[in-house]
N, C-alpha and C positions, 0 to 999 in steps of 0.2 A: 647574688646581691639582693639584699630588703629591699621590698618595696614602702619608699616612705611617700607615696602620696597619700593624701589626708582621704579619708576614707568618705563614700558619696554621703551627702546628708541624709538621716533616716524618711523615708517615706512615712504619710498617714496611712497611707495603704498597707507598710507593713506590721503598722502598730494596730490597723485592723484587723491581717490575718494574724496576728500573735493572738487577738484576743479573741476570735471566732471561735478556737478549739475549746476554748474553758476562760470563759465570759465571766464565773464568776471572782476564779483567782487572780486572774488579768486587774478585773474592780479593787481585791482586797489590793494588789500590790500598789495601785495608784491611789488608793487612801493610804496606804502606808506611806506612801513616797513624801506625799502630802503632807502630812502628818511630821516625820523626818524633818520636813525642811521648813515646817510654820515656826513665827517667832516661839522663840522660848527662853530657858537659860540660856541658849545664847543667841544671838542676832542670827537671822539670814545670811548674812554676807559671810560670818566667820561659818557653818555651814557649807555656802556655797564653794569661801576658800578651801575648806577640808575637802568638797569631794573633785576641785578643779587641781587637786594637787599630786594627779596620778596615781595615787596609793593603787587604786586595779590596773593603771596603763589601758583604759579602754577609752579609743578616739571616740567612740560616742559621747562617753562621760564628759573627758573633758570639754569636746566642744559642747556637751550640752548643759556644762555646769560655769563656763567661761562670762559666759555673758549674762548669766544671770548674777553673777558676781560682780559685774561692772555694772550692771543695771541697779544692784544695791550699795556701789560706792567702791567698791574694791578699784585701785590702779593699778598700773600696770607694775610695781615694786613690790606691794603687796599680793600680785597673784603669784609673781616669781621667787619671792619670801617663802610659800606655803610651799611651791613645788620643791625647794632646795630641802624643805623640812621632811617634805614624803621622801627624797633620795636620799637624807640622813638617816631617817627611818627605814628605809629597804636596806641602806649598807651595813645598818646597825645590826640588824634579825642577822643576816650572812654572818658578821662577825660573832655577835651573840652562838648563832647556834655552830661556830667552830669547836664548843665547849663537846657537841654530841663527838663530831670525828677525834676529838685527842682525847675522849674516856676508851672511845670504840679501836683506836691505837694503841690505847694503853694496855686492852683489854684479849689483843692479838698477838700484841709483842710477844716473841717468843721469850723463852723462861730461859733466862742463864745460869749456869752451875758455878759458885761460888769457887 
């Protein structure tokens, strides 16, 4: 059986030992992150929807992209809107890439004699 409880909240403490080993790639990736998520073409909140909408399935993400989506306006329609879109998109790729196994079927099938 999964275990579905929601996973502990991240500690500072562990986002300090992330960063103790290599200080400075730890910095670039928080400027990137930064960076990633400043207004731009497009708002914060659509942003915050795209990474609250499970595309990685990582309970940190989500919880950690949840509220800042609601902090920028996002309700609760619109955060479950984005997710139905990421599950569209994950069953899409699966179907999409059915095209790889019926060339790779096609391509094993044995050869019948006329």
């Amino acid at each position: 059986m999964r275990d579905t409880r929601p996973p502990p909240a991240p500690l500072s403490e562990i986002g300090q030992r992330r960063a103790e080993p290599a200080p400075a790639i730890n910095e670039a990736f928080d400027n990137f992150s930064h960076a990633v998520f400043a207004e731009g073409a497009l708002p914060e909140k659509t942003k915050q929807l795209i990474a609250v909408a499970h595309v990685t399935q990582c309970p940190y993400c989500i919880q950690g992209h949840t509220r800042p989506a609601q902090r920028k306006g996002a309700d609760p329609q619109e955060i479950m809107e984005a997710i139905w879109v990421a599950a569209e998109m994950r069953a899409g790729g699966a179907y999409a890439h059915s095209t790889l196994a019926l060339h790779a079927m096609k391509e094993t099938a044995p050869h019948t004699q006329p």
